[in-house]
C-alpha positions in Angstrom: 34.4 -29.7 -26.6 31.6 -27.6 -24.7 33.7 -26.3 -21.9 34.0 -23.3 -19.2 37.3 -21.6 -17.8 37.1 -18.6 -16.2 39.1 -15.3 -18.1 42.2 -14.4 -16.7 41.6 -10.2 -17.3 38.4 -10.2 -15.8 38.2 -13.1 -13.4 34.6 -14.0 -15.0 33.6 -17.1 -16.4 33.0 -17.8 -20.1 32.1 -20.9 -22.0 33.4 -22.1 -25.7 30.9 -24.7 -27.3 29.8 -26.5 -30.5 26.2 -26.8 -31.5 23.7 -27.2 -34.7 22.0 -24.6 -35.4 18.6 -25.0 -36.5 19.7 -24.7 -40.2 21.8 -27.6 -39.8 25.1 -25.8 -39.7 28.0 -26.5 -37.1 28.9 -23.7 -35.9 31.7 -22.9 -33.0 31.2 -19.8 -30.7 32.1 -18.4 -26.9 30.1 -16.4 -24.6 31.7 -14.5 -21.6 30.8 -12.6 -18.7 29.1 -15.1 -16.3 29.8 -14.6 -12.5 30.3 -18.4 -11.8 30.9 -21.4 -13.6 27.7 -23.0 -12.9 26.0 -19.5 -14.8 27.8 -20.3 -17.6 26.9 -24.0 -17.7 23.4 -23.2 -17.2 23.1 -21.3 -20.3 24.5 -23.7 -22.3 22.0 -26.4 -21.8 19.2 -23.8 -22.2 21.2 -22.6 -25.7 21.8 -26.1 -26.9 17.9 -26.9 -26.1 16.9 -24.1 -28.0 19.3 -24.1 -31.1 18.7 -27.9 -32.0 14.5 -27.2 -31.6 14.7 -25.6 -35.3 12.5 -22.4 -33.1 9.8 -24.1 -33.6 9.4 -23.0 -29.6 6.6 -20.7 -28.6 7.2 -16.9 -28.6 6.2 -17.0 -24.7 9.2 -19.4 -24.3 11.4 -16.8 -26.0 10.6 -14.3 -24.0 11.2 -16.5 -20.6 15.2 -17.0 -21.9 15.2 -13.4 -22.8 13.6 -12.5 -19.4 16.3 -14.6 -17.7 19.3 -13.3 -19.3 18.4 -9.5 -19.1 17.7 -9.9 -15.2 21.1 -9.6 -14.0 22.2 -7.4 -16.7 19.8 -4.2 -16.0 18.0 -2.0 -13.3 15.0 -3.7 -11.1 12.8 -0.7 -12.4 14.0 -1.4 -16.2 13.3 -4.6 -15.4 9.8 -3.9 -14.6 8.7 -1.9 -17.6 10.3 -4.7 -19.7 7.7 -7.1 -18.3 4.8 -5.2 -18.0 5.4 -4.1 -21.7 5.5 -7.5 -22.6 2.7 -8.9 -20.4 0.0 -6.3 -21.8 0.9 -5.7 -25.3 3.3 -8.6 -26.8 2.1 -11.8 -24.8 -1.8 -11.7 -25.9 -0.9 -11.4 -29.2 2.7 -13.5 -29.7 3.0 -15.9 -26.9 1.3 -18.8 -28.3 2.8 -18.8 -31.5 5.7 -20.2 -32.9 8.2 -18.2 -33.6 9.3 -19.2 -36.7 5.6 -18.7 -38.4 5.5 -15.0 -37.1 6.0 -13.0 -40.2 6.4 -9.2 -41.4 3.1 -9.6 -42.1 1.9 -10.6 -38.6 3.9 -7.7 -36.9 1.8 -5.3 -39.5 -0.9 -6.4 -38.3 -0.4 -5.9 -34.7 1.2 -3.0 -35.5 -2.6 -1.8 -36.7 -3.8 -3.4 -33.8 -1.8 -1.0 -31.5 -1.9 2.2 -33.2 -6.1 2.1 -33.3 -5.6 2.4 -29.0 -4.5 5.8 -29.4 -1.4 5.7 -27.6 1.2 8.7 -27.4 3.8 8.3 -30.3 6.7 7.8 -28.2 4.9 4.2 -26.2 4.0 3.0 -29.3 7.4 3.4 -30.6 8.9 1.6 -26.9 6.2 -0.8 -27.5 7.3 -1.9 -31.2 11.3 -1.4 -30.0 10.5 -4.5 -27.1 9.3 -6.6 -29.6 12.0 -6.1 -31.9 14.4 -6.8 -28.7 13.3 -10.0 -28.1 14.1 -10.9 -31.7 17.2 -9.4 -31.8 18.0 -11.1 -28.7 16.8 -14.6 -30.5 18.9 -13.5 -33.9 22.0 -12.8 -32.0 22.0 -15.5 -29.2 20.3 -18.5 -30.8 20.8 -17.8 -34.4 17.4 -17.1 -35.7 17.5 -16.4 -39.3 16.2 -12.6 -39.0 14.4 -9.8 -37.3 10.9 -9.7 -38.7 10.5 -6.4 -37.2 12.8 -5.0 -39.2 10.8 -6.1 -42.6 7.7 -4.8 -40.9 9.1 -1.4 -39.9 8.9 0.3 -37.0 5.6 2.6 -35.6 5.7 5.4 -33.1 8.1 8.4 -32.9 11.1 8.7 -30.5 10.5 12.0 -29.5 6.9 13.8 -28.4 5.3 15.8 -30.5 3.5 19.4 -29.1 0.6 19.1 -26.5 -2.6 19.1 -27.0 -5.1 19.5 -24.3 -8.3 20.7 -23.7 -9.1 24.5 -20.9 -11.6 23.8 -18.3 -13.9 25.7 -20.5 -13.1 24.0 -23.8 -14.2 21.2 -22.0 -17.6 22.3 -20.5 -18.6 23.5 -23.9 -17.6 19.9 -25.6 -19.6 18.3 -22.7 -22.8 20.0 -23.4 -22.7 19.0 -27.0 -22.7 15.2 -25.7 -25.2 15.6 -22.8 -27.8 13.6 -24.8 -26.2 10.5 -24.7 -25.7 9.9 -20.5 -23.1 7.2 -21.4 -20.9 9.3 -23.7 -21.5 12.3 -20.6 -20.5 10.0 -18.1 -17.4 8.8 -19.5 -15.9 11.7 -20.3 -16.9 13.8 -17.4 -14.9 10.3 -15.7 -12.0 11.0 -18.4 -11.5 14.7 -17.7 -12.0 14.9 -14.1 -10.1 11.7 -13.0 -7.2 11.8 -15.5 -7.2 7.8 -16.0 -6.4 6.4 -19.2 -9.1 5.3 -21.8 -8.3 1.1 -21.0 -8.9 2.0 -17.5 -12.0 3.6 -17.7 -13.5 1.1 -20.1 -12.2 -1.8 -17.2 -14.5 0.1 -14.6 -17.1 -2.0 -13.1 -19.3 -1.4 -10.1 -17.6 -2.9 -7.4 -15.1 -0.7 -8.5 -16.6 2.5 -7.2 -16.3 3.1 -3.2 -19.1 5.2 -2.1 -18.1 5.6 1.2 -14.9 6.8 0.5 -16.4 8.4 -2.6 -13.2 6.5 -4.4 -12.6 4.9 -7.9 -10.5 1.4 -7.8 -8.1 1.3 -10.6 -6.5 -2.0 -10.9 -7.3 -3.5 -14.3 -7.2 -2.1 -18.1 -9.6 -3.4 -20.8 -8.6 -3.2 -24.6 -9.6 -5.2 -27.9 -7.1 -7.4 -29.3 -6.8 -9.5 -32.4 -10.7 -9.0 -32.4 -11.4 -10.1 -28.7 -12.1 -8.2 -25.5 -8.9 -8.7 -23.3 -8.7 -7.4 -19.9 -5.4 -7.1 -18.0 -3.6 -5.4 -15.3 -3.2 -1.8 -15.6 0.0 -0.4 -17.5 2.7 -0.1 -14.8 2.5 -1.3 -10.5 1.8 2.4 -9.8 -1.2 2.0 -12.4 -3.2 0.1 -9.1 -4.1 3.2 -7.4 -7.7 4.6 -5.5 -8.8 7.7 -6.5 -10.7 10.5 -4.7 -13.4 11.7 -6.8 -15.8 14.7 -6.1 -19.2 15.0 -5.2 -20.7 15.2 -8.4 -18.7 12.9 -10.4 -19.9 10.4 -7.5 -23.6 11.1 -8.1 -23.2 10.9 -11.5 -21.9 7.7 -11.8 -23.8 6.3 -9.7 -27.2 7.9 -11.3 -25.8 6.3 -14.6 -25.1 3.0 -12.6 -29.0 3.0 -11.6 -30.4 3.0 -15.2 -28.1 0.2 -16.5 -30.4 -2.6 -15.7 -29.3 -6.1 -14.9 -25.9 -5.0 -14.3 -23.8 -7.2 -11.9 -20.6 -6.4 -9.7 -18.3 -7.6 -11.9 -19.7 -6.4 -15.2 -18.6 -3.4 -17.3 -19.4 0.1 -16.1 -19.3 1.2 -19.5 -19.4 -1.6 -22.3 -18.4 -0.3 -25.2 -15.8 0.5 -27.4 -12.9 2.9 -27.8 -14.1 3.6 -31.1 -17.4 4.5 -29.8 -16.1 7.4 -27.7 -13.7 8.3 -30.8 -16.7 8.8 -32.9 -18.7 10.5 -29.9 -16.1 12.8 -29.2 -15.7 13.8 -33.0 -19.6 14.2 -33.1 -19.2 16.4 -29.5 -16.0 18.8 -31.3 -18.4 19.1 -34.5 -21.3 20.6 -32.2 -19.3 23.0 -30.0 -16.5 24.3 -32.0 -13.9 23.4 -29.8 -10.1 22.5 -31.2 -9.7 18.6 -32.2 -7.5 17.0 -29.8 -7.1 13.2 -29.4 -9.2 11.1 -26.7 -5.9 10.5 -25.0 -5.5 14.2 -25.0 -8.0 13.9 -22.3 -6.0 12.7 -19.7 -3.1 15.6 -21.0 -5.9 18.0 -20.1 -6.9 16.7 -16.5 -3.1 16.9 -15.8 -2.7 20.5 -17.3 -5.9 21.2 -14.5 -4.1 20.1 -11.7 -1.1 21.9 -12.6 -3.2 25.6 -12.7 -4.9 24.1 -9.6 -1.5 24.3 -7.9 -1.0 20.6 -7.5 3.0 19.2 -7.0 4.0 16.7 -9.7 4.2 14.4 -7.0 0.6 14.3 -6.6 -0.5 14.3 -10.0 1.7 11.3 -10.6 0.0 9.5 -7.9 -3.2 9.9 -9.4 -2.6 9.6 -12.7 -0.4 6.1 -11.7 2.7 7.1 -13.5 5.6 4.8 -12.3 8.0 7.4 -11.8 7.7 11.2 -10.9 10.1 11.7 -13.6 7.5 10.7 -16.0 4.9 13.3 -14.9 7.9 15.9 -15.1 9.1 15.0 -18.5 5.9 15.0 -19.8 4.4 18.3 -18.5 7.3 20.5 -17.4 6.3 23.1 -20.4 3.0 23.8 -17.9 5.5 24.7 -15.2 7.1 28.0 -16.4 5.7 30.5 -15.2 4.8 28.5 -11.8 9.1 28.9 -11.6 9.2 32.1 -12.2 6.7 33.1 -9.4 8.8 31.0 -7.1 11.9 33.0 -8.1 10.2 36.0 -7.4 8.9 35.0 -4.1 12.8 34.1 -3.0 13.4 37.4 -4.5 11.0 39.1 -2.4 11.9 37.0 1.2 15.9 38.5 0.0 14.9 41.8 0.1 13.0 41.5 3.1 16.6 39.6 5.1 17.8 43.0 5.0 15.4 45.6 6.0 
């Protein structure tokens, strides 16, 4: 009998059942922890729907259960990531397929899919561990046979490799080497002196640029998946974010804007390909003998200028639309040393001077 008493050393509520699962076995279980009676009732209908469907249930419907349970279980700001994670880079490719058809083979390939966007190691690798949550979630609450993930293997690394990133010089001399191609110049003069990431400089379209505020409007990311051009909000709620470019980046967008004919509001800016500026920017290292570093590198470098510029990390996290300041520390504290030890010298100096 399906039924819900509340535990006597914790006061919270817990439920013992019966159900099917979806390979036909009986099976008798308990879950705990609910804060009321009705909680724990709730999630028994929504168990008992989904163990006697055989999973033949959309993977969007799996992640809306999964959704629900971890909500009162972790931080608002967890919560967050979780979503937009799985919004961006799970949904578009899962969500309207069964998940009992999605196979090794299927996360291999998305797995592919990801890894050509030249994302940092370490996102690729929380990328691949969210997907692999929600199965684990599926395997351990509603008995799904097992994990594909873990046939597929994971991608990524859990911990950042070394730096790479471009000097201001570097990258004058790899811009002269692409000056013949205005698009190529455009988009990575946009790239270097802006810090946005690749998605949302491909997104860019003309109503995005405010000339009277000489601004850039980021709130959308564009990206290629399972062979069609998605576009979706940017990665994180910081990601929506104006930013105040200079002079000359103005003119020359807009000087690039003038020669793209027919071009309406709401089209591309810049309608091509991330492979396109891989292969430009390969062709641009070849010609000016400057170190290889990845097009992602690119937005490392911008943030490695505002650092020698003098800029807090609070500022650079605004415009590069991390979601915590914590992230822009993290990720470029190494550029910070010697920046400390000036400022200990300086509170040596204002001692000193306390007792002359």
């Amino acid at each position: 009998m399906n039924r819900a008493t509340q535990d006597p050393k914790t006061g919270k509520w817990m439920i013992q059942y019966r159900y099917t699962d979806w390979q036909g076995k009986r099976r008798k279980s308990t879950k705990r922890g609910f804060k009321t009676k009705r909680e724990a009732e709730k999630w028994l209908r929504e168990f008992l729907t989904v163990s006697e469907r055989d999973f033949d249930m959309k993977f969007q419907s799996l992640v809306d259960l999964y959704l629900e349970d971890m909500h009162t279980r972790i931080r608002e700001s967890t919560m967050r990531t979780k979503r937009y994670i799985i919004d961006l880079k799970l949904l578009p490719y899962f969500g309207q397929r069964k998940v009992n058809e999605i196979k090794a083979a299927d996360i291999r390939a998305w797995q592919n899919e990801l890894m050509k966007q030249g994302y940092s190691q370490t996102y690729l690798r929380m990328i691949n561990n969210q997907l692999s949550a929600i199965f684990n979630y599926a395997v351990q609450y509603y008995d799904l046979k097992n994990n594909p993930c873990r046939k597929a293997g994971t991608i990524g690394k859990s911990k950042a490799e070394e730096m790479n990133f471009w000097t201001k010089e570097e990258f004058t001399l790899f811009l002269d080497a692409v000056i013949d191609k205005q698009q190529s110049y455009v988009a990575f003069e946009v790239l270097y002196w802006t810090g946005i990431r690749v998605g949302e400089l491909l997104a860019l379209t003309p109503k995005d640029i405010d000339i009277d505020r000489k601004m850039l409007r980021i709130n959308k990311s564009y990206q290629r998946l399972n062979r069609k051009d998605v576009i979706t909000p940017p990665k994180t709620p910081k990601s929506n974010r104006c930013i105040k470019i200079p002079d000359f980046l103005l003119k020359d967008l807009l000087d690039y804007r003038e020669r793209l004919y027919g071009l309406q509001e709401e089209d591309r800016l810049f309608s091509f390909s991330k492979s396109y500026l891989e292969s430009e920017m390969s062709r641009g290292i070849r010609a000016s003998g400057v170190k290889r570093i990845r097009l992602h590198d690119l937005r490392h470098s911008a943030a490695s200028m505002l650092v020698e510029l003098g800029f807090s990390p609070l500022e650079i996290a605004e415009r590069l639309g991390h979601e915590k300041i914590e992230t822009t520390l993290n990720t470029y504290s190494h550029l910070y040393p010697d920046k400390q030890d000036r400022l200990a010298a300086r509170l040596e100096e204002e001692h000193r001077r306390s007792f002359e």
